[in-house]
LOZA-37851 format. One record per residue (C-alpha): x, y, z. Coordinates in steps of 0.05 Angstrom, whole numbers, padded with zeros to 5 digits, always signed. Each point is the difference from the previous one (the first is absolute). Example, Ala and Ser with C-alpha at 12.3 -4.5 7.8 and 13.67 -1.06 7.14 Angstrom:
REM LOZA-37851
+00246-00090+00156+00027+00069-00013
***
This chain:
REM LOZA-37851
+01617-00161-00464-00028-00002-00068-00039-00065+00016-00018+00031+00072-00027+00065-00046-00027-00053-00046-00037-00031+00055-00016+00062+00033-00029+00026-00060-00039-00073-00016-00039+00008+00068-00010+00072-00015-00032-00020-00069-00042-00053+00039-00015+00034+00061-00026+00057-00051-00043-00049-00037-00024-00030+00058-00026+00070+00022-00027+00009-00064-00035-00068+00001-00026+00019+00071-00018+00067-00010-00038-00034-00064-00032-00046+00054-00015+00047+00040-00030+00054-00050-00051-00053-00019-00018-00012+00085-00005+00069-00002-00044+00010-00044-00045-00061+00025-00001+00028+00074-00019+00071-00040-00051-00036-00034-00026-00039+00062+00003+00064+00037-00048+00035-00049-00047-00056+00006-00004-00001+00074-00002+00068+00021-00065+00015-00023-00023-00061+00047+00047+00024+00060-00016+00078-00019-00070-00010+00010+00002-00039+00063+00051+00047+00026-00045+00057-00010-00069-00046+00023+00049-00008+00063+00016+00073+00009-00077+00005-00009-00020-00043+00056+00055+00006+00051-00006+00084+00000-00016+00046+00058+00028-00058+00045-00044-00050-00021+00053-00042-00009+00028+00001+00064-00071-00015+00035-00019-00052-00043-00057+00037-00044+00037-00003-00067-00009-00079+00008-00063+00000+00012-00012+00051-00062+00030-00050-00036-00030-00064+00027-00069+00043-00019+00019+00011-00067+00019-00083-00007-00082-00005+00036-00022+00045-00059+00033-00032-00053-00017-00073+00022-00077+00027+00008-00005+00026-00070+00029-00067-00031-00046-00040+00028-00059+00049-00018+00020+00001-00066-00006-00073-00010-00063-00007+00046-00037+00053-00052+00024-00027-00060-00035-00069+00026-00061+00026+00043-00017+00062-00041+00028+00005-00078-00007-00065-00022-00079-00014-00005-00052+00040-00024-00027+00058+00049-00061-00039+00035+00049-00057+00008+00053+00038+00033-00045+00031+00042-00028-00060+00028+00072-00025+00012+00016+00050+00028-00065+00004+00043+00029-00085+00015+00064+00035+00021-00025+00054+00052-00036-00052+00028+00051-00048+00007+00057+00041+00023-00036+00082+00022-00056-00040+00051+00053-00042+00037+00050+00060+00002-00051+00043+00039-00010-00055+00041+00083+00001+00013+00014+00063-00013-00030+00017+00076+00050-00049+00028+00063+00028-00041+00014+00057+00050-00007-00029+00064+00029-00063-00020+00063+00042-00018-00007+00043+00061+00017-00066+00041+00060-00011-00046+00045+00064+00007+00060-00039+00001-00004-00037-00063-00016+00061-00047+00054-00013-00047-00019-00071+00000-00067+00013-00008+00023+00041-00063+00036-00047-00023-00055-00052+00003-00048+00044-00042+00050+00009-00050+00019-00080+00002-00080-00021-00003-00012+00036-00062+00069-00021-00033-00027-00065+00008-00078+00017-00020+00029+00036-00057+00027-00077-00030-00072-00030+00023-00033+00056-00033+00051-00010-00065-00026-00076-00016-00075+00017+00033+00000+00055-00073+00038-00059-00039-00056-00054+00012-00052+00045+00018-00018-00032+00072-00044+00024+00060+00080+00008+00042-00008+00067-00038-00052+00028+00058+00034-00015+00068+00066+00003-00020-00016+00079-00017-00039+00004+00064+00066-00030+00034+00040+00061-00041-00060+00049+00019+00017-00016+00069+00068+00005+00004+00001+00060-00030-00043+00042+00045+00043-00049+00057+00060+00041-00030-00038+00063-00004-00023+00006+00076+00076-00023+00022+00024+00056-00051-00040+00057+00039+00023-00027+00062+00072+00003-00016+00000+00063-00030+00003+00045+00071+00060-00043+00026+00054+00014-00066-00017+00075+00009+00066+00042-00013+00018+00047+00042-00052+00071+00001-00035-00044-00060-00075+00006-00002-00050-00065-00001-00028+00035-00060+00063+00007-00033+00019-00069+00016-00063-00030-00021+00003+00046-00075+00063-00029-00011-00024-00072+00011-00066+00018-00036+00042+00025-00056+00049-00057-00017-00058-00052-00003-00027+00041-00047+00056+00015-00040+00016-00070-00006-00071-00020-00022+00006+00050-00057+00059-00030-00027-00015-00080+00020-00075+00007-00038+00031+00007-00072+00052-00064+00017-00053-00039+00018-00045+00023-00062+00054-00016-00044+00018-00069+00044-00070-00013-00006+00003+00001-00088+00051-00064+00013-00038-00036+00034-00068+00011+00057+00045-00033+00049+00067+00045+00002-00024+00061+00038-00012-00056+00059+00070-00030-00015+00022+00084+00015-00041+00001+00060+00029-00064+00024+00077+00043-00010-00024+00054+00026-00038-00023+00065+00067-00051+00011+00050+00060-00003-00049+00040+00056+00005-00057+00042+00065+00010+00007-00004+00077+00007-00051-00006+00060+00060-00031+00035+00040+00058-00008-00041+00049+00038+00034+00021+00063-00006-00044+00059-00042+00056+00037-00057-00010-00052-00013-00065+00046+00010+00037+00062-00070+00015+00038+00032+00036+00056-00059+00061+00030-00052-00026-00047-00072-00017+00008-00058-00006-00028-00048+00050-00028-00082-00004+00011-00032+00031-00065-00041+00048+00041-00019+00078+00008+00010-00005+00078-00016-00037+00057-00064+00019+00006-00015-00034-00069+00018-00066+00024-00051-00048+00023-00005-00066+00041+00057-00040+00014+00048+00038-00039-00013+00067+00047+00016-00051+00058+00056-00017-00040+00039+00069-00001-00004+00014+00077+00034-00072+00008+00054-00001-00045+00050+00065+00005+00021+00029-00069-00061-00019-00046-00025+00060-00025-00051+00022-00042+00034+00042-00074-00048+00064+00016-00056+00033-00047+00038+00032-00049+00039-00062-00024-00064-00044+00000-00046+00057-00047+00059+00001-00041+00000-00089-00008-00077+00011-00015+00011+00061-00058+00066-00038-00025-00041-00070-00001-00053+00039-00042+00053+00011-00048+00040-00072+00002-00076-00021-00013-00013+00043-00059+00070-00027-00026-00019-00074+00001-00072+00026-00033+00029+00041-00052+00056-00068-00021-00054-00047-00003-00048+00040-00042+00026+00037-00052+00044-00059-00012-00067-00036-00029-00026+00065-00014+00059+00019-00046-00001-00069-00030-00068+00006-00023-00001+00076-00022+00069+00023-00003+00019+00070-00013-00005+00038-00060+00044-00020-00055+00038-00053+00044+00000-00074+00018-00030-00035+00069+00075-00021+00008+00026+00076-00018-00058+00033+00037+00014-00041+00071+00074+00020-00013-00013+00074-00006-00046+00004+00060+00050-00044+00042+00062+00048-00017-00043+00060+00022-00010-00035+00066+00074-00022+00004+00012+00075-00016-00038+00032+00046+00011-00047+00054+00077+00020-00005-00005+00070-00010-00045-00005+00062+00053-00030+00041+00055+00053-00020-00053+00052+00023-00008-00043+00076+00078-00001+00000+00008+00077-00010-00067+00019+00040+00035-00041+00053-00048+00002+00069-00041+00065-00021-00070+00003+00023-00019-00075-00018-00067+00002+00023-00010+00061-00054+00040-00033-00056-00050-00067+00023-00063+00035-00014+00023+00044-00059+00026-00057-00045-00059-00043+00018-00051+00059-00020+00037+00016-00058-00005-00084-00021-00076+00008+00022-00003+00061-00051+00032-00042-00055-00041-00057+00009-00064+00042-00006+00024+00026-00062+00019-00060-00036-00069-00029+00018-00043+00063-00024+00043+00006-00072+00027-00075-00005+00061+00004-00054+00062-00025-00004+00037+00068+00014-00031-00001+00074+00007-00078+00007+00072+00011-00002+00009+00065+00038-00041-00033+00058+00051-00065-00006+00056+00047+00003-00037+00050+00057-00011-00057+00041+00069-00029-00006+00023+00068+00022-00050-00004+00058+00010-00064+00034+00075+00007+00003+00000+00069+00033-00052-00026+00040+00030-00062+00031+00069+00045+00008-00042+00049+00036-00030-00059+00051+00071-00014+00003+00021+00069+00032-00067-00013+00038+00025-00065+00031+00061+00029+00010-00016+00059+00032-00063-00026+00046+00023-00067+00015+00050-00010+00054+00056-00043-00020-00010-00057+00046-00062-00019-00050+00025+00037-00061+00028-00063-00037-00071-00043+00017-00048+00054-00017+00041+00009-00073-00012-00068-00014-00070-00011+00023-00018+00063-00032+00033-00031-00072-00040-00067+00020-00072+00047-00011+00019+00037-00056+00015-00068-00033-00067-00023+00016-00037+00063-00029+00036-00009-00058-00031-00077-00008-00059+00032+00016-00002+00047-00061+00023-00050-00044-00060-00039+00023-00041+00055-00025+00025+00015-00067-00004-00068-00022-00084-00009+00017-00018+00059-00035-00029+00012-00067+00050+00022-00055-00036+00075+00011+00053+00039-00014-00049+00072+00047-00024-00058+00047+00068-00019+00020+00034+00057+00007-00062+00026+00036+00007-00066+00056+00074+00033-00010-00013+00072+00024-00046-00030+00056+00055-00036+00036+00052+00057+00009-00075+00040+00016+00000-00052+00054+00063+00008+00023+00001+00069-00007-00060+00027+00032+00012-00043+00066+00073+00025+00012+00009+00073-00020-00037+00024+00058+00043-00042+00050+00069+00018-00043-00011+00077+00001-00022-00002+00069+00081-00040+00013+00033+00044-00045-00032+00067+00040+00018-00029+00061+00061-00018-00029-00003-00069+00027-00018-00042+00057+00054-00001+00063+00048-00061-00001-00035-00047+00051+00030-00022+00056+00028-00059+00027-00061-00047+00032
***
């Protein structure tokens, strides 16, 4: 008994130690999972709440939160590979240097893309059932473009030029697809313009935060930002795939003429209609709203091209070129948010009015930034038309949506993203030709959105009295 007790007490003594030992063991795994735990949850916190974000208001369930997020990837990618292109094309030769490279780099990749850009939408019109692929392809080309680019800046070789017409491409490819996809992940009682807010948002939200990585990836070396890109594009190309199946699905669509009405349509194309049932023309309203909002994607290119050089040469008061472009593009950024908040709580309200109002008000901005030039109104006009062209284009949205029938909805979104593209090459175009007059080109400025201003109003009050055309009907 007393050995048993002896024995007993032996394996009490060891099986106590060997807790202790454990416990010991396990205090310190403890405290490494604790530790571990601290370090990851501010990762998995933040894409927990990005999720929650994205996936609210059902948009998870249709599909929209992915494509938020596969938008934000597009936005992130973009401003990596603008970074770098700047820092090479723009920053790093004197100012009549840069602007000749830069004139060398319109002409190389801007002239070919209007040339393309034509052929985008209706090439993508005849391929509604590889949208995700077609995604995914746009994201994959500039992956790859973004390593040509990286040794094109490394040995400083003419690849440069078409490989960023190649990204240029693909990424109005992936815009057009975008707007086309956009009206098939609607949630349930979930506005276009909400939907397309949301979209509009993340990209922009993602470019805010991607532009200071690739500034600071850029101070190791001019090649990392591309080396980001390349990440970044490679991850999308995997998110495309993860878009719901009914993304590819082309089931009641058709495609959209770019027309007031019938009667506007000429030739071949009038013969064209009677033949084929379902091709229909988008209706007045939705075509004076393209003009005024082309007006304003035009002005946009203008205003990017210009007082970049213009800022170079004679920045703002008290600041650098490099400080004075960054101020003037976070008042754009800024405005160009707020003004999508404002399009997602305005919802479908009177777009024709909110059309002409935000365009007059840009109009009134650009006069007075041309009559007392200073850097004050350079950067309230930036930020003004930010505001504009995003409450605009939302407002076409609600346009498209409302005017359009459905079986033409998804073509007439993407061909209508194919102009505004162009208009905005168009600008660009002009900024870079004229004189570094700081009047004279805000002036040229004010008499675009004049343009586009003067020849719509009268046709978008007249829609918004009448409160719209009548849905036509089936040819």
């Amino acid at each position: 008994m007393a050995a048993a007790r002896s024995s007993q007490s032996t394996t009490g003594l060891g099986g106590a130690g060997g807790r202790s030992r454990g416990g010991g063991s396990g205090r310190f795994g403890g405290s490494v999972r604790a530790v571990g735990r601290a370090l990851h949850l501010p990762v998995t916190g933040a894409a927990r709440g990005i999720r929650r974000a994205t996936h609210a208001h059902g948009a998870g369930e249709s599909g929209l939160g992915k494509l938020i997020e596969l938008h934000a990837v597009n936005g992130a990618g973009d401003v990596m590979i603008t970074v770098a292109l700047a820092s090479t094309v723009f920053f790093s030769v004197p100012t009549d240097e840069a602007r000749g490279r830069v004139a060398l780099y319109l002409a190389i990749t801007m002239a070919p893309f209007t040339v393309l850009a034509p052929v985008i939408g209706p090439l993508l019109d005849r391929l509604p059932h590889g949208r995700r692929a077609a995604m995914a392809g746009a994201m994959l080309a500039r992956a790859l473009l973004a390593l040509v680019i990286s040794g094109a800046v490394a040995s400083g070789s003419l690849e440069l030029y078409p490989a960023a017409l190649g990204v240029l491409v693909a990424s109005k490819a992936y815009g057009v697809v975008r707007s086309a996809v956009v009206p098939r992940l609607l949630p349930p009682h979930f506005s276009l313009v909400k939907a397309n807010s949301r979209v509009t948002l993340s990209g922009l939200l993602a470019t805010g935060v991607a532009a200071p990585i690739g500034a600071a990836l850029h101070t190791i070396g001019p090649g990392w930002p591309l080396y980001g890109a390349f990440v970044i594009f490679a991850a999308g190309t995997f998110l495309s795939f993860s878009l719901p199946p009914k993304v590819d699905s082309a089931k009641g669509e058709d495609v959209a003429l770019l027309a007031a009405d019938a009667q506007h349509l000429r030739g071949p194309r009038r013969d064209t209609v009677a033949r084929r049932p379902g091709l229909r023309t988008v209706g007045p309203a939705v075509t004076h709203a393209l003009a005024a909002n082309a007006a304003l994607r035009c002005l946009s290119g203008f205003l990017i091209f210009f007082l970049a050089f213009l800022l170079r040469e004679h920045p703002l008061t008290g600041e650098s070129a490099a400080v004075s472009l960054g101020i003037v593009g976070v008042a754009a950024g800024a405005g160009n948010a707020l003004g999508t908040a404002v399009g997602a709580w305005l919802k479908s309200r009177a777009p024709e009015v909110i059309i002409v109002t935000v365009v007059a008000i840009v109009l009134g901005a650009a006069i007075a930034a041309a009559l007392l030039f200073g850097a004050f109104l350079v950067t309230c006009l930036a930020a003004i038309a930010g505001f504009a062209q995003a409450l605009a284009k939302l407002s076409l949205d609600a346009l498209i949506q409302r005017d359009v029938p459905e079986l033409v909805r998804t073509s007439a979104f993407a061909r209508a993203e194919t102009l505004l593209q162009m208009a905005w090459v168009l600008g660009g175009a002009i900024g870079i030709v004229l004189p570094l007059n700081g009047v004279l080109g805000l002036t040229v400025g004010a008499t675009i959105v004049a343009a586009g201003w003067l020849t719509t109003v009268r046709g978008l009050l007249a829609s918004a009295h009448h409160g719209g055309p009548p849905r036509p009907k089936a040819i």
